[in-house]
N, C-alpha and C positions, 0 to 999 in steps of 0.2 A: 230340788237339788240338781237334779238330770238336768234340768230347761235351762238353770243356770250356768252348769259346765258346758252345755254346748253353746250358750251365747258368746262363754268366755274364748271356744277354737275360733267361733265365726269371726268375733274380732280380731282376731290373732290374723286370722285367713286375709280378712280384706284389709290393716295393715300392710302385712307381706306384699299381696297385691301391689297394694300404692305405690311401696318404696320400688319397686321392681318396675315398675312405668316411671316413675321421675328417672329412675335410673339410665332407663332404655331414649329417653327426652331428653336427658343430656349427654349421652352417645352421640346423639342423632346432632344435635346442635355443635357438638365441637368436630362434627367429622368432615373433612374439607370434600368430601367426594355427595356429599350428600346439601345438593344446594336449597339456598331457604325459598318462600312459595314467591317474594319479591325477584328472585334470581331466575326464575324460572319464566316470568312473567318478560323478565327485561330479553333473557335471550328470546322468547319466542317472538316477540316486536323486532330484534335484529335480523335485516334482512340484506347479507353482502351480494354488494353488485356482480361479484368474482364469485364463482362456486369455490370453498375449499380446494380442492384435488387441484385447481388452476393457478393456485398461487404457487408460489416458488417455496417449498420445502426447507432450504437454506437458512441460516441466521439472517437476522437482516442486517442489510449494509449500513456502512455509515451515510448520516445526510448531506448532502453540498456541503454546507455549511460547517460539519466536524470535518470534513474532507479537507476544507479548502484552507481548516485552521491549522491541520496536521500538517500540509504542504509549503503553505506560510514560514512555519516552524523549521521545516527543512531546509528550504530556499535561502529562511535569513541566515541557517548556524553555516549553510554553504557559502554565502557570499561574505561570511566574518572569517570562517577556515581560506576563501580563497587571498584576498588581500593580506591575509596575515602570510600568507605562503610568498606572494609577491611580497612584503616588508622582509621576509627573510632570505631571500635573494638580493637583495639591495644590501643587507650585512654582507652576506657570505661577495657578491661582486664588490663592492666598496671595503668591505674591512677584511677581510681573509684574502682573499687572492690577492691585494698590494703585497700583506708581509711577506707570502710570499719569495716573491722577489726582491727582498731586502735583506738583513741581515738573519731575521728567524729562517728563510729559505735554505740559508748555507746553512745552519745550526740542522736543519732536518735533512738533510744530503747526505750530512756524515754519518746517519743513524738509520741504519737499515730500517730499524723497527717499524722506527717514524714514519719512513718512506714506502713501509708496506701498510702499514694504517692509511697514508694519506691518499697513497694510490685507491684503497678500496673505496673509501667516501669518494671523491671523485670522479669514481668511473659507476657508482650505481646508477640505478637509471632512477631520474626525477621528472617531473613535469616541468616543463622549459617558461618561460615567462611568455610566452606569447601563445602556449598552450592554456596557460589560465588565466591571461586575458580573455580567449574567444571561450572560455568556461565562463567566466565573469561575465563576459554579454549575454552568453544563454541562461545565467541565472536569473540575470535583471530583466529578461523580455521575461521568463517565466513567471515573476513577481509581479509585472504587470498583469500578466494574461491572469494570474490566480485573482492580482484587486479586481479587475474587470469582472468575472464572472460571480465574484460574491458580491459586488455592486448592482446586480440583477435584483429583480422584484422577485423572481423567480429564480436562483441560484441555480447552477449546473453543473453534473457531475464534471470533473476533469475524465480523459480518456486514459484509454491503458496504456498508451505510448507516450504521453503528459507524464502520466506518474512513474511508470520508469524512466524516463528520462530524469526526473526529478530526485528519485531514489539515487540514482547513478554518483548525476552532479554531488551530491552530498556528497556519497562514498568519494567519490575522488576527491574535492575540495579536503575533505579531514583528510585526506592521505598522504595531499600533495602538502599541505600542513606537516603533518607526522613529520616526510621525509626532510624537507628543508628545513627544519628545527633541530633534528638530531643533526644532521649533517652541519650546520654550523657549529653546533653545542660540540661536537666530533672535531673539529676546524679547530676551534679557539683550545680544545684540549689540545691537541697536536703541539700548536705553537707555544702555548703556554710550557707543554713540559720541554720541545727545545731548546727553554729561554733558562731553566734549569740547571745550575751545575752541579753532575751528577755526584761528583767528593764535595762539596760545600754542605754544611750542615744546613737544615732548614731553616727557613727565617722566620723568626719568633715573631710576627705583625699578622693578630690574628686571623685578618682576612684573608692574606695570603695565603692562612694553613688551612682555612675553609673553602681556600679555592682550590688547594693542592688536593685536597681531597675529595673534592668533588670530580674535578679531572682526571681523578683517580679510576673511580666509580664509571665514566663515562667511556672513559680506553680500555676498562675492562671488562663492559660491556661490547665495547665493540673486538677487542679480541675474540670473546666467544660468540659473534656471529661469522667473523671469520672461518671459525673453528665448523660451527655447527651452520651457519646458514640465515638469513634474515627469518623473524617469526614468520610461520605460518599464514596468521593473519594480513600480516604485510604483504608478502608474496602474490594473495587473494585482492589485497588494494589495490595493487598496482597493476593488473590484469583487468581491474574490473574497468575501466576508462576502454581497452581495446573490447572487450565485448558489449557495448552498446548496443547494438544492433542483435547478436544472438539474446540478450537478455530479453528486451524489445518481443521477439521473434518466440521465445521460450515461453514469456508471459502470455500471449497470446493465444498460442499453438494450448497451453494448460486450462486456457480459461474458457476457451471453445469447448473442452472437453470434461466442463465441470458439468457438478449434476444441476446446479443452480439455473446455468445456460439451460440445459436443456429439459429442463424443466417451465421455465419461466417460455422458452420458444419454442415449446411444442407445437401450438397448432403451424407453426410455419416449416418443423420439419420432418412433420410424418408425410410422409408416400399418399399421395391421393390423384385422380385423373380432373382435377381442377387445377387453374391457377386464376389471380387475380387480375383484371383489367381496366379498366377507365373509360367509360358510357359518359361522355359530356364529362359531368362534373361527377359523376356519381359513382360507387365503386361496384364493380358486380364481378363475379366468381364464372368465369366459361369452363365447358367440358372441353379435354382435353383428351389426346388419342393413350397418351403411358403416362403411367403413374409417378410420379415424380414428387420432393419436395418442392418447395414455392420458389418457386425465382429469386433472386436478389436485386437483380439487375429493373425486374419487372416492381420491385414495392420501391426502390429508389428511384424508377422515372413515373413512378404516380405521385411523388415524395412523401412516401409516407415516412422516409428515414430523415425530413428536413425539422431540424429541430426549432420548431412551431407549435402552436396549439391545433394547427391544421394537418400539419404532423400527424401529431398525436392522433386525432379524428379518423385519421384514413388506414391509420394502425388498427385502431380500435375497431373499424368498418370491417378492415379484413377479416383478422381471426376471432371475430366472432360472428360473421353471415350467417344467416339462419341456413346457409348450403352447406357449410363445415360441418362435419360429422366431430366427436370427442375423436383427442382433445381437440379446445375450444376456450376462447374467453369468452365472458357471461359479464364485461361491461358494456355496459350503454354508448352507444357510437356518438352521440351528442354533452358536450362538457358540462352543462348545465347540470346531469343529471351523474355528472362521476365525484365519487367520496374525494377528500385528500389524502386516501390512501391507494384510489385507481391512479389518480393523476400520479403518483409516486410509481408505481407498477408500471407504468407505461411508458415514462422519460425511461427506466430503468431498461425494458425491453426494447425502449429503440437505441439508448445507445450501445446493448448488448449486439446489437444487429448490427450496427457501425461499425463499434472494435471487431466483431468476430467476423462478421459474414464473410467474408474472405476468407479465411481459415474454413468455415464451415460449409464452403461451397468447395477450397481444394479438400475435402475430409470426405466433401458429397453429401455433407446433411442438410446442404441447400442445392437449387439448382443455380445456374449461372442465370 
């Protein structure tokens, strides 16, 4: 009786057991932190050419190729806003300024109102047609240079001053849209209600009354910017065409002093009593009397900044010399043996060193 209650706990016991290990084995299998023995096997085969700590911390950027479609995109809605801006100057010279001088002219003379509505449309300040012509030619060479460089075997980024400028044109092409669009749709209201007699009842022809009232909508919009001032927005448009250059200047001056830059160009701008040279063909690292970062002037007359594959080589040659102390890159100086993800790291850092180095040599995080 005894032998038998106790076989019946022992069961019980190792039971319990069991269910308590499947349980603990299916923890173990749905938990993302706990990888399976195939997982373990694949990272220990993984051997990057780049030690972690060396890659660039940052999101990753986008490729040429999403770059060069986003720029595409901008270029074409810029040069459809610019022509339409010039179509709307060809109304407002051709059909608004004749009348004018005709009989709606005198009907708006007599009508202060009028005259202070028309005076303000005409004295805003607009992009002039020969301003968006040579906008239009810099789109069009821009559309070129972006087909060109996605016609590459090998795509390349656009630079930092490519794509502000790019940005820019947009912004002003829709602007210069904006402006010439209201300002005619402003024009035709004008004349339209001095054509108006103001004791005549309105005319039952319903287009007419869909027009009375849109013209309505439009002068009374523009009385309240009289009142208050053109949107905010607007104001930011039409400034943004004169700061090209500070923009340009702003992007630059930001992007020298990301973490991504300097991260990704460390070994080129920590303080060392080395800099770089050119032995024949070959690159080698000389002692130097003060400690300094790496010349600029000295890796662009080795060309290591010529965008080549030789380039790339003589990049890759530098900051990783087995003379460089951390940091340091840990690619292979020979193409053969770089991932397509070194080759991506390294277009990236040379043309960080193009757009920035100048910034980062007036900052002093390069030498001249």
């Amino acid at each position: 009786m005894r032998v038998g209650f106790i076989g019946w706990v022992v069961g019980i016991v190792v039971v319990c057991t069991a269910i308590a290990a499947l349980v603990t084995s299916v923890d173990r299998l749905m938990s993302p932190s706990a990888p399976t023995p195939s997982h373990q096997v694949s990272a220990a085969k993984t051997k990057p050419s780049i030690r972690q700590s060396a890659r660039p911390v940052a999101t990753p950027v986008a490729t040429p190729r999403d770059q060069h479609m986003e720029a595409t995109k901008l270029l074409a809605e810029a040069k459809l806003a610019s022509e339409n801006a010039l179509d709307e100057i060809v109304t407002w010279n051709n059909e608004i300024l004749p009348m004018l001088e005709q009989s709606e002219g005198e009907n708006i003379a007599v009508d202060d109102d009028l005259v202070e509505k028309l005076s303000y449309v005409i004295e805003q300040k607009r992009k002039t047609q020969d301003e968006l012509e040579v906008g239009l030619s810099q789109i069009e060479l821009l559309i070129k240079q972006v087909n060109s460089l996605s016609a590459k075997d090998e795509p390349e980024l656009l630079s930092v001053r490519e794509i502000s400028q790019i940005r820019v044109l947009h912004s002003d092409a829709k602007s210069a849209f904006n402006s010439w669009n209201k300002a005619v749709k402003r024009g035709i209201a004008i004349v339209r209600r001095s054509q108006r007699e103001p004791n005549l009842p309105t005319q039952s022809n319903l287009q007419n009354r869909l027009d009375e009232s849109a013209d309505e909508k439009i002068l009374a919009d523009l009385e309240e910017e009289q009142v208050n001032g053109p949107p905010e927005e607007e104001l930011q448009d039409v400034a943004m065409g004169d700061l090209f250059e500070g923009d340009v200047n702003s992007a630059i001056r930001d992007g020298a002093l990301s973490a991504d830059v300097k991260t990704t160009l460390a070994p080129f701008l920590k303080s060392r009593d080395i800099q770089p040279r050119l032995s024949g063909a070959a690159i080698r690292l000389e002692n130097t009397m003060n400690f300094a970062p790496m010349s600029l002037s000295r890796l662009s007359s080795m060309g290591a900044l010529n965008e080549s594959l030789e380039g790339l080589k003589r990049l890759a040659a530098i900051a990783g010399d087995r003379k460089l102390s951390e940091p340091k890159w840990h690619i292979h100086s020979m193409p053969n043996n770089w991932s397509e993800a070194d080759m991506e790291f390294l277009k990236k850092a040379q043309l960080m060193l193009r757009d920035y180095g100048a910034e980062l040599v007036k900052q002093g995080h390069l030498s001249n």
